[in-house]
C-alpha positions as CSV (number, residue, x, y, z in Angstrom):
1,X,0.0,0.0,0.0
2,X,3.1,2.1,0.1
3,X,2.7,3.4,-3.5
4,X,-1.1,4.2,-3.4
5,X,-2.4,8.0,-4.3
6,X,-4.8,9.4,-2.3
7,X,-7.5,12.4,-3.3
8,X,-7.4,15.4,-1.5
9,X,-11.5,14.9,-1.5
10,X,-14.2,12.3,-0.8
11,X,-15.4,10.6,-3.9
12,X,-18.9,11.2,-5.4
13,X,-20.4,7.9,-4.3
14,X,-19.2,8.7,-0.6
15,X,-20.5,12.3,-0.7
16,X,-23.8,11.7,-1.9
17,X,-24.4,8.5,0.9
18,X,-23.1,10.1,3.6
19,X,-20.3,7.8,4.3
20,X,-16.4,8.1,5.4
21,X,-14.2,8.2,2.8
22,X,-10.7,7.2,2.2
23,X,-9.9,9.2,-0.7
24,X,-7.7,6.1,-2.0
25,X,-7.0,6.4,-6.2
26,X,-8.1,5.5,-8.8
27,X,-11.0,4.2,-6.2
28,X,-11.6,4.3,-3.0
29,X,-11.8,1.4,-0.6
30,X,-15.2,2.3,1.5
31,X,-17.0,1.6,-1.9
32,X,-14.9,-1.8,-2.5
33,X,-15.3,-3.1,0.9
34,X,-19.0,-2.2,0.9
35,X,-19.4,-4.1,-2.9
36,X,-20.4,-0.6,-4.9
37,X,-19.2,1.3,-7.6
38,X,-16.8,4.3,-7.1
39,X,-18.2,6.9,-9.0
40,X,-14.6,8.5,-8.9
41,X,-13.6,12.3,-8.1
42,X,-14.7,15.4,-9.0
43,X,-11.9,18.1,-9.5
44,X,-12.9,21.7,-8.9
45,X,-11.2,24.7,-11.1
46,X,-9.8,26.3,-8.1
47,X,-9.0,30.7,-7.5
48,X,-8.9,32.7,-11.1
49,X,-9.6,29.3,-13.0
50,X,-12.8,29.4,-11.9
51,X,-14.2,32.6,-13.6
52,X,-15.6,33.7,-16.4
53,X,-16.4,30.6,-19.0
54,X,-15.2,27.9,-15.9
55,X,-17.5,29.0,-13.0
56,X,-19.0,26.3,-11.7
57,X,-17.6,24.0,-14.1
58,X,-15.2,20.4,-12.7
59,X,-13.0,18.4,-14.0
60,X,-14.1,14.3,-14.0
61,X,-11.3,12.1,-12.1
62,X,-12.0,8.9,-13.6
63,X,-11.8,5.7,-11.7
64,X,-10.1,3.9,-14.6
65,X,-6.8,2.7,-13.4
66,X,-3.5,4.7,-15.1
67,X,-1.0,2.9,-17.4
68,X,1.9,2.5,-15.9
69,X,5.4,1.2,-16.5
70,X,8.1,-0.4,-14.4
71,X,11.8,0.5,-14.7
72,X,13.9,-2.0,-12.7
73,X,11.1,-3.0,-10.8
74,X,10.3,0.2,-9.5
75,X,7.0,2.8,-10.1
76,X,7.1,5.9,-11.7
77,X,7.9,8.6,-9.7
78,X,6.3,11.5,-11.7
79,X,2.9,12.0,-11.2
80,X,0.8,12.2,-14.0
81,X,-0.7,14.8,-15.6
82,X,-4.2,15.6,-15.8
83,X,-4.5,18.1,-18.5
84,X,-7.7,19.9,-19.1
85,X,-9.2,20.9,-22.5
86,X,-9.2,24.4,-22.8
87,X,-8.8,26.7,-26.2
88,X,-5.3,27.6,-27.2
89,X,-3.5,31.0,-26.4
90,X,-3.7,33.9,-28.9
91,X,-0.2,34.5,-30.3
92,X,0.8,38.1,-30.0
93,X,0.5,40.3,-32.6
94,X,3.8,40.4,-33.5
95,X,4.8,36.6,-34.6
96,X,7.8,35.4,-35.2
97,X,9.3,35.5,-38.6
98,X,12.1,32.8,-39.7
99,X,11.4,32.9,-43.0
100,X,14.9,34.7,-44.0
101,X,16.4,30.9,-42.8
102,X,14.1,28.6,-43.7
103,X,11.4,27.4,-46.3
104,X,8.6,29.1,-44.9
105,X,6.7,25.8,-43.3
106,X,5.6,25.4,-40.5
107,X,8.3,23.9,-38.2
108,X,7.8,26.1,-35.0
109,X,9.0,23.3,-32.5
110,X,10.8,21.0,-35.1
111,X,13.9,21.4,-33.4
112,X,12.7,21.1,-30.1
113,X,12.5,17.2,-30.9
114,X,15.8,17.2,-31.8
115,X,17.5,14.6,-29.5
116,X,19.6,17.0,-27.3
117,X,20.8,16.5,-24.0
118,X,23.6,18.6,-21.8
119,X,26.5,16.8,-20.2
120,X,25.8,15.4,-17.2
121,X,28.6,17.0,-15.7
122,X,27.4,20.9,-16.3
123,X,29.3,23.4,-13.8
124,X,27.5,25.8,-11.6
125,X,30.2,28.0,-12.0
126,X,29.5,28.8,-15.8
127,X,27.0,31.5,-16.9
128,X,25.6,32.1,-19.9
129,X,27.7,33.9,-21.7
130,X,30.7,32.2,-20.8
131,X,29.2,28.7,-22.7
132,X,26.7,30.2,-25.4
133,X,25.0,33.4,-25.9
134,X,27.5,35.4,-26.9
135,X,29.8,33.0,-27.8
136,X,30.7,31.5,-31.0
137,X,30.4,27.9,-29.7
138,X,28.1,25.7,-28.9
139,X,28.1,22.2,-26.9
140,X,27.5,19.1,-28.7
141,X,25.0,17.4,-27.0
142,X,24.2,13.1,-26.7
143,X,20.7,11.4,-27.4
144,X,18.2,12.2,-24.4
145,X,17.1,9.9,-22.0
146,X,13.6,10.3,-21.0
147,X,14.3,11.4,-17.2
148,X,11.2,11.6,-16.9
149,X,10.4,7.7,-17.2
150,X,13.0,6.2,-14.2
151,X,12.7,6.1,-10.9
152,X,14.4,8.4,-8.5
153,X,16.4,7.3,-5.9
154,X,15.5,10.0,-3.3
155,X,11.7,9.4,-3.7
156,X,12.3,5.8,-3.5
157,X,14.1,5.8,-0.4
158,X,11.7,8.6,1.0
159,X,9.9,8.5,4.0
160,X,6.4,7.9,3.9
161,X,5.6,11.5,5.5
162,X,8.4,12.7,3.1
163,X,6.4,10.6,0.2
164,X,3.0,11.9,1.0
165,X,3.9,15.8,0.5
166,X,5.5,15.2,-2.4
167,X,2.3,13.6,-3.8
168,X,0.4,16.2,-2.2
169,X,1.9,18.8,-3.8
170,X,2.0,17.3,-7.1
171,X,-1.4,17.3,-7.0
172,X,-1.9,20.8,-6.3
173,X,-1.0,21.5,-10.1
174,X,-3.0,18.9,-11.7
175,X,-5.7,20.9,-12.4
176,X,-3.7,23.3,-14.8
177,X,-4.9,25.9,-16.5
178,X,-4.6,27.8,-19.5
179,X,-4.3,26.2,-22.8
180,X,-4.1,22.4,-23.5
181,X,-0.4,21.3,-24.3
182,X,-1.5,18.9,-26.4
183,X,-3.0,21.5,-28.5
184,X,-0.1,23.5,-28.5
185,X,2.2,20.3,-30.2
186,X,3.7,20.9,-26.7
187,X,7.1,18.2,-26.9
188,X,6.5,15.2,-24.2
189,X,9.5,16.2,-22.2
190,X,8.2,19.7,-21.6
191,X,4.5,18.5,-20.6
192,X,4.5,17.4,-16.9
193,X,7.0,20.7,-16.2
194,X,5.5,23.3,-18.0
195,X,2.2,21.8,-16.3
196,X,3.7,23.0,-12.9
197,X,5.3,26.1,-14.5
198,X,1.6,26.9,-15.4
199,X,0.2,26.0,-11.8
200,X,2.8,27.0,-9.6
201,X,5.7,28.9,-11.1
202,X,3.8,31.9,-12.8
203,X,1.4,33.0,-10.1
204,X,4.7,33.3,-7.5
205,X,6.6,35.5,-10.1
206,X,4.2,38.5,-9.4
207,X,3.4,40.6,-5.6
208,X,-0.2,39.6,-5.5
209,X,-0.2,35.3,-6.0
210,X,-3.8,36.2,-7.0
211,X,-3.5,39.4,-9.3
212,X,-5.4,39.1,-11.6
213,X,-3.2,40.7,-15.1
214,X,0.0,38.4,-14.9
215,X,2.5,39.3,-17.8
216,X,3.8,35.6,-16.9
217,X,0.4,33.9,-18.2
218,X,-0.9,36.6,-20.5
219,X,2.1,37.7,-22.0
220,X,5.2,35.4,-21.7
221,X,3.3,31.7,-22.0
222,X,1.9,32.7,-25.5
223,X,5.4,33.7,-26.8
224,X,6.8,30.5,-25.2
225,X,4.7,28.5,-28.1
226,X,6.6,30.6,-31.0
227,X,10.2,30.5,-29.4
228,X,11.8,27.5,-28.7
229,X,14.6,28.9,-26.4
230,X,11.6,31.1,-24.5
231,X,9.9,27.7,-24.2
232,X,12.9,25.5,-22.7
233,X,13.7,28.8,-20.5
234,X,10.4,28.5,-18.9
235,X,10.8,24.4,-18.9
236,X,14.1,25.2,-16.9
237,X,12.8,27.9,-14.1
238,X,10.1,25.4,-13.8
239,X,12.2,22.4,-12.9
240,X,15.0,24.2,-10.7
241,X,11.8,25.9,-8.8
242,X,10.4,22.4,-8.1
243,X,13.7,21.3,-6.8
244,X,14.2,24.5,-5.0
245,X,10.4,24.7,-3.9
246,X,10.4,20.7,-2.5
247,X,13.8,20.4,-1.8
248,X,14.4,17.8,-3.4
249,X,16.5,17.1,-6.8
250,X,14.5,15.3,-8.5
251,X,14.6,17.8,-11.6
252,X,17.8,18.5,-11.3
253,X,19.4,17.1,-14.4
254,X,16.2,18.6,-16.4
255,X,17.3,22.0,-15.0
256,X,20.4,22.3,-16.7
257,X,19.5,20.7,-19.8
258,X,16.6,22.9,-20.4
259,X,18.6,25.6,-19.7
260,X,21.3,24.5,-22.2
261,X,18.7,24.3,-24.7
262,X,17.3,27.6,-24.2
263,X,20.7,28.8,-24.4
264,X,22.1,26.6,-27.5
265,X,18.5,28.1,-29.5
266,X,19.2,31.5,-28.0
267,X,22.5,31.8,-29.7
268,X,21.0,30.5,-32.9
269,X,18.0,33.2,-32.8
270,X,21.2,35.9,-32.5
271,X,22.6,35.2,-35.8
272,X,19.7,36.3,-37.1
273,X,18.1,39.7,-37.1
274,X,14.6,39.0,-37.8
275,X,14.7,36.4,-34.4
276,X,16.5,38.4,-32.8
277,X,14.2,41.3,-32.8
278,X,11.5,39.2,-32.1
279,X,10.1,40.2,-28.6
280,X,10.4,36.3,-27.5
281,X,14.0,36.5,-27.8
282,X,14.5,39.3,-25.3
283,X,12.2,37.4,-22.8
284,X,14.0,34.6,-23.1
285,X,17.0,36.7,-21.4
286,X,14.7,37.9,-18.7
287,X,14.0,33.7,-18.0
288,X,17.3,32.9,-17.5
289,X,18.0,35.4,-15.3
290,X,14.8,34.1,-12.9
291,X,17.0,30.8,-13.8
292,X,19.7,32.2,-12.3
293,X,18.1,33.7,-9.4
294,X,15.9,30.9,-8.5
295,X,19.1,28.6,-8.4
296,X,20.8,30.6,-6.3
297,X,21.1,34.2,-6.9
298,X,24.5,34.3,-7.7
299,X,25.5,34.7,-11.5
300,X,27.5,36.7,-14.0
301,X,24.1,38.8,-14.4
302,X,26.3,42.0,-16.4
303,X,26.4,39.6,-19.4
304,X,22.4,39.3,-19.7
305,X,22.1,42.7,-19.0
306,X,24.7,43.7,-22.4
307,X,23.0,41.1,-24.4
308,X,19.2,42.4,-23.4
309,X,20.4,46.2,-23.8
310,X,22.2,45.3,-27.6
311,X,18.5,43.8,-28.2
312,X,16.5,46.7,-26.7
313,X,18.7,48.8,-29.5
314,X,18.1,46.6,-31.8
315,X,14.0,46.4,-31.4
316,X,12.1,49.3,-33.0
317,X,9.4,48.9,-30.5
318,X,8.4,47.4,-26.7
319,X,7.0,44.7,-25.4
320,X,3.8,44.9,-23.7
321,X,3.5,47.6,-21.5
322,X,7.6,47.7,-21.0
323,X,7.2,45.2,-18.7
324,X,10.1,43.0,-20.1
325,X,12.6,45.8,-20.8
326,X,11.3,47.3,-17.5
327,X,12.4,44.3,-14.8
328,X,15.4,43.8,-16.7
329,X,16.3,47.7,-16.0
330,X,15.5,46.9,-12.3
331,X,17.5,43.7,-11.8
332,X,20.2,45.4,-13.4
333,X,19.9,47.6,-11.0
334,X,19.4,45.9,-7.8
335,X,22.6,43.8,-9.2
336,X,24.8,47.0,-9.7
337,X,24.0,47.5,-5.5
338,X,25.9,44.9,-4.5
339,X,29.0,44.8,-6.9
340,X,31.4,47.2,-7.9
341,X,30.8,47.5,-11.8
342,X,28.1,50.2,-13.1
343,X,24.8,49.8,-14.3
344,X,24.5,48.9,-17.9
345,X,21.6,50.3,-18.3
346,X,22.0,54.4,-17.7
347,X,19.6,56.5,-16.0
348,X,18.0,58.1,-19.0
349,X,17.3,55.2,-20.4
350,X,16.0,53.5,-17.2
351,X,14.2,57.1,-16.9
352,X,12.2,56.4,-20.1
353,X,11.2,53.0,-19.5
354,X,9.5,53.9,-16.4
355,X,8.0,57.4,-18.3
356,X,6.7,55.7,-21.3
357,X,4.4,54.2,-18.6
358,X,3.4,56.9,-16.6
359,X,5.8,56.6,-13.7
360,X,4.8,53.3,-12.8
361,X,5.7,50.0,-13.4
362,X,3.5,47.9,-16.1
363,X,2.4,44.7,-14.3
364,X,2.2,43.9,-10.3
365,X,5.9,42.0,-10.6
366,X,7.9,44.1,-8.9
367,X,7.5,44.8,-5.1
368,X,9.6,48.2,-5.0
369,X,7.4,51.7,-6.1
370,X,8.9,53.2,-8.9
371,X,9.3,56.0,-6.8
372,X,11.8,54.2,-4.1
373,X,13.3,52.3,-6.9
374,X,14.2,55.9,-8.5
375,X,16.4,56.7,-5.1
376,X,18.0,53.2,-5.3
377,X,19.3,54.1,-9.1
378,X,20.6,57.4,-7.5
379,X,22.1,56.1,-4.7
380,X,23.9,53.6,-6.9
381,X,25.0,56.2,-9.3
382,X,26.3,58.0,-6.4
383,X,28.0,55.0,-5.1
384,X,29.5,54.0,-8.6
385,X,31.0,57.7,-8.7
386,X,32.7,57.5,-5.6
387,X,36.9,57.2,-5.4
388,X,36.9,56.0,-2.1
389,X,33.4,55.3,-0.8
390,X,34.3,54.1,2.7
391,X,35.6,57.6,2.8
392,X,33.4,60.1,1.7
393,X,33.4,63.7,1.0
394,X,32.1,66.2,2.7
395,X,30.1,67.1,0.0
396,X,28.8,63.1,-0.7
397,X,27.8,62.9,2.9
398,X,25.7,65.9,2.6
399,X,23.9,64.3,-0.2
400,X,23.6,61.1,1.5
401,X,21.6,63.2,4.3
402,X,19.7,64.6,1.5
403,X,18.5,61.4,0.1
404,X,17.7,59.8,3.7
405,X,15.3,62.7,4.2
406,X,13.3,62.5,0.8
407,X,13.2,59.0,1.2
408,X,11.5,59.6,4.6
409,X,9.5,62.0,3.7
410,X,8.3,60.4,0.6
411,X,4.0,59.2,0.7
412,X,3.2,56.0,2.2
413,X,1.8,53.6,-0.7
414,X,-1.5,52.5,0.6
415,X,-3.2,53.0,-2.3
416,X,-3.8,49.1,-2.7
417,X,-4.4,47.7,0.3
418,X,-2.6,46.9,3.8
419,X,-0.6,44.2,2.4
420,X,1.4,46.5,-0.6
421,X,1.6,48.9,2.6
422,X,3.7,46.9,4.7
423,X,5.9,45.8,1.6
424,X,6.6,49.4,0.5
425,X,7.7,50.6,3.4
426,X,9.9,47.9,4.7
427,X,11.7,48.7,1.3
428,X,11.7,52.3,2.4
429,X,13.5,51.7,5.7
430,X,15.6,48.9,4.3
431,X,17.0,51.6,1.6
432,X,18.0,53.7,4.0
433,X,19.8,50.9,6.0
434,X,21.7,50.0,2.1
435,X,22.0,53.4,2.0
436,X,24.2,53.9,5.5
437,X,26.0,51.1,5.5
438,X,27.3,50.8,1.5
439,X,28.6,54.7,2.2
440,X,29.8,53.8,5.9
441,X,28.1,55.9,7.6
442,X,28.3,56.9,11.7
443,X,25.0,55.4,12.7
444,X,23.3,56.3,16.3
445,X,22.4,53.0,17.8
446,X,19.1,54.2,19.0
447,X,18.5,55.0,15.2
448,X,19.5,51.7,14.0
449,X,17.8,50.1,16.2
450,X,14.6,52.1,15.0
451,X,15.4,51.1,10.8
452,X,15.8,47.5,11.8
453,X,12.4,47.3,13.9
454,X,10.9,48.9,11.5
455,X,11.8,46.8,8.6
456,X,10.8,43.6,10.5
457,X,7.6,44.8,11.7
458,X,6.0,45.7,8.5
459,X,7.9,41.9,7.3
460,X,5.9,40.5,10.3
461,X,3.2,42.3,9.2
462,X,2.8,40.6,6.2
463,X,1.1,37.4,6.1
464,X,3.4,34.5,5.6
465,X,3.8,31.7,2.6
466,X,2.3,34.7,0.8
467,X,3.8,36.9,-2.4
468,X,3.5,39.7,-0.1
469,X,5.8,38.2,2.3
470,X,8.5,36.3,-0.6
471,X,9.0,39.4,-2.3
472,X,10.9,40.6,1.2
473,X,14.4,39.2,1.0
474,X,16.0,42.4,0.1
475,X,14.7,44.2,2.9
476,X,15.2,41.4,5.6
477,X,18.7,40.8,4.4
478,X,19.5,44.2,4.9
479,X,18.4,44.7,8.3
480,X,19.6,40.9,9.8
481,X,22.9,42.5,8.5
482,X,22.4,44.9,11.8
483,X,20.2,42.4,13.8
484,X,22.2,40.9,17.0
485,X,19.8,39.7,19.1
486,X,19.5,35.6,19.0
487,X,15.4,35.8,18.7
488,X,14.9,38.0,16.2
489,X,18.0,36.3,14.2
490,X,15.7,33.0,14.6
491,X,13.1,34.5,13.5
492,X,14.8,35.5,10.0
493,X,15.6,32.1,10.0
494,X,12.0,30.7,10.3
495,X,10.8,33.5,7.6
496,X,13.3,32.6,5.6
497,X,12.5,28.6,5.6
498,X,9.0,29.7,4.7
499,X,10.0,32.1,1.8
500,X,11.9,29.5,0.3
501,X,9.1,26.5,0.4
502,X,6.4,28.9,-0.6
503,X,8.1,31.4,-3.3
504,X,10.6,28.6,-4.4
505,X,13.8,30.8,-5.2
506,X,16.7,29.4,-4.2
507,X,18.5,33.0,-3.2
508,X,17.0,33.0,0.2
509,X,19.1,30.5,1.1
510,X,22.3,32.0,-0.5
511,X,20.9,35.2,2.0
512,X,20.7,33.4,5.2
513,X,23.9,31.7,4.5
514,X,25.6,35.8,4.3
515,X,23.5,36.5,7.3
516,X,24.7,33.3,9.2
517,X,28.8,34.2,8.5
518,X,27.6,37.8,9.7
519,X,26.2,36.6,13.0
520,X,29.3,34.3,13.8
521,X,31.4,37.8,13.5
522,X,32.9,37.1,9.9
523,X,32.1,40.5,9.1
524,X,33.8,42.6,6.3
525,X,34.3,46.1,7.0
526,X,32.8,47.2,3.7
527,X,29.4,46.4,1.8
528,X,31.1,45.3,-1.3
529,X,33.5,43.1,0.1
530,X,30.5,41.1,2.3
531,X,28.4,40.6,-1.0
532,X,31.0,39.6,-2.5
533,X,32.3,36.4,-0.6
534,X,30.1,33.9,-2.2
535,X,32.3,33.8,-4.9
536,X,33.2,35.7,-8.7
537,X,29.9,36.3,-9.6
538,X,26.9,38.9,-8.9
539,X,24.8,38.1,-5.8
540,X,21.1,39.4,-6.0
541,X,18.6,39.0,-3.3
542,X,15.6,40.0,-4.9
């Protein structure tokens, strides 16, 4: 009985007599013991799925028992998919042209069947540019073994407690929705992870879980079916966000072959200009730095910054609403905080991103107002022009003072609710905490002590396992930086165990392990230097 799946709801024949149900799959046993017929399980379309054309529609969980197929003696691991029937996404307006390299057919996700497949060794170390995108070279790569198919050691040796929320959680994304993937000639490797990217993956990447515009859904998914490296790029956040999300490493292997897939077709889109320019092709930059950040948050992110900025100037127009071109300006910038290189984006240009939307930013994705986020640039600038920052002028320090006090006195955002209260303004004290400390300033204790409580009781504020509450790192990194006291460095801890099961990004636990060297005393004297002890690359804690 160890293997057995179990419904998260009574079946139909139990509900309607009365009766106790075990919720065992494909039937259940009351109905067995009892010599009647399980009517099976009925599948509700759960939060946004449920409107418009769904309300009050189900999906039927049939009681026919699943094909199945032993490798070594052992079951499948994957769970299956249960994929509804829904009409296919609009493509954009703007579809992709590759008729100046091929015949003109049809062959959209002909190469995606191509049997590819990354060394099994594939370094952490190496970013993209450094194997493919801008590169001249590209990895040859074996037949592919379908992963998928064979059992997984660390499931199989699993305990049962350890087994049951694993097959809890895969359940949670069985009821996918958006289009069918068998509509879209989706490739059977990508199905079961593009299933969860669906489910799971896109409503974390924005503030609100449950906004209702997602650029993720709406804007990136439908691009995903025209651009085969957008498409593996999405395959790959997916899988390292399961890992990440689970802790587990099941997906693992499929992380970094996805990703070397998205990166081999990348480089092949940039050899031509009519791919190049298509909007999918700048996305598929913006993916593989959520790639990056969800495996750890620590990557050479300056060379996806050059590579998206060369495509900006190569694109005539913008993607919808900005919202690409805008989030890569803002990791660029929230990358240039904690290293000593400059922006590569420049300030006018970051400027007019955020005008040609009317001072704001396009979708609900990122948790900073455009407002704050227009201090950060400047306090970066500032930092970036400094000699000797550890030492500055008189006249720096005066304008450090200056930009504490706007900051302060800058509106509180509560415009849209309590929740996008509490977020804005423990960025608001956390900047001025980044601000302090990456210019060494004297701080009064008393003072410090106020910024830090302050940025932990609007975190505390906010509810927890939430989008509210996962978008928060930055800010909590920045005050545990100051926080000595042993409970309320616990409790960073706990918050930052939830942050990482619910959000699924596996920076927060690059964060805690700065935090953790900090709190033993291992403490450099400046900013730079502490942000830069993981290693070579950039470290982002966003």
């Amino acid at each position: 009985m160890a293997n057995d799946q179990y419904f998260g709801r009574a079946c139909k024949t139990c509900r309607r007599r009365g009766r106790g149900c075990d919720r065992r799959m494909p039937s259940c046993n009351t109905c067995e013991t009892n010599g009647l017929k399980c009517e099976g399980y009925l599948l509700q379309w759960p939060g946004l799925a449920s409107r418009d054309q769904l309300v009050g529609k189900s999906i039927p969980v049939t009681t026919k028992r699943r094909r199945t197929r032993r490798v070594q003696q052992s079951r499948i691991s994957t769970p299956p998919l249960l994929i509804p029937q829904s009409p296919v996404l609009q493509s954009p307006q703007n579809p992709r042209n590759d008729n100046d390299q091929n015949d003109g057919q049809d062959n959209r996700f002909d190469d995606l069947l191509a049997p590819m497949q990354l060394p099994v060794e594939f370094s952490e170390d190496h970013t993209p540019s450094e194997l493919l995108i801008w590169s001249n070279e590209a990895p040859f790569m074996d037949n592919s073994v379908d992963y998928l198919l064979t059992p997984h050691p660390n499931l199989d040796t699993a305990s049962p407690q350890n087994h049951s929320q694993m097959l809890e959680a895969s359940m949670d994304f069985r009821h996918a929705l958006g289009p069918g993937l068998d509509d879209l000639r989706m490739p059977d490797e990508l199905k079961f992870i593009m299933q969860y990217h669906i489910c799971e993956v896109v409503p974390k990447l924005c503030v609100d879980n449950l906004s209702p515009q997602n650029p993720y859904r709406d804007y990136i998914l439908p691009l995903a079916t025209e651009v085969p490296s957008l498409l593996y790029a999405c395959a790959a956040l997916a899988a390292c966000h399961y890992n990440v999300r689970l802790s587990t490493k099941q997906f693992e292997r499929e992380f970094f072959r996805f990703k070397g897939k998205a990166m081999k077709r990348l480089q092949e889109d940039l050899y031509s200009p009519v791919r190049a320019s298509h909007p999918g092709t700048l996305a598929t930059i913006l993916m593989l730095c959520l790639c990056d950040l969800c495996h750890g948050g620590i990557s050479d992110f300056q060379s996806h910054f050059q590579g998206a900025k060369k495509l900006i100037e190569l694109r005539h127009e913008r993607t919808a609403g900005s919202f690409v071109e805008q989030y890569l300006a803002w990791l660029d910038v929230m990358a240039a905080a904690s290293h000593s290189k400059p922006t590569v984006f420049s300030s006018q240009e970051i400027s007019s991103l955020l005008v040609e939307s009317g001072d704001q930013w396009s979708f609900d994705v990122i948790p900073c107002p455009s407002d704050q986020f227009e201090i950060i640039c400047e306090i970066v600038a500032l930092y970036k022009s400094q000699l000797d920052a550890a030492n500055p002028s008189t006249e720096t320090s005066n304008q450090v003072q200056d930009i504490k006090q706007r900051l302060l006195q800058k509106p509180v955002h509560c415009d849209r609710g309590q929740n996008w209260l509490h977020v804005t303004e423990a960025y608001r004290f956390a900047i001025i905490l980044y601000l302090l400390r990456v210019f060494c300033c004297n701080i009064d204790e008393f003072e410090l002590d106020w910024l830090v409580s302050s940025v932990l009781y609007h975190a505390r504020a906010t509810p927890p396992a939430s989008g509210w509450s996962d978008q928060l790192l930055w800010p909590l990194f920045h005050a545990g930086l100051e926080v000595k006291d042993a409970r309320r460095q616990e409790w960073i801890r706990e918050r930052a165990r939830c942050m990482q099961s619910s959000g699924g990004f596996g920076n927060v636990k690059s964060a805690i392990a700065l935090l953790e060297d900090v709190w033993r005393g291992k403490r450099p004297s400046e900013y730079i230097s502490l942000m830069q002890a993981r290693g070579n690359g950039t470290v982002l804690f966003i």
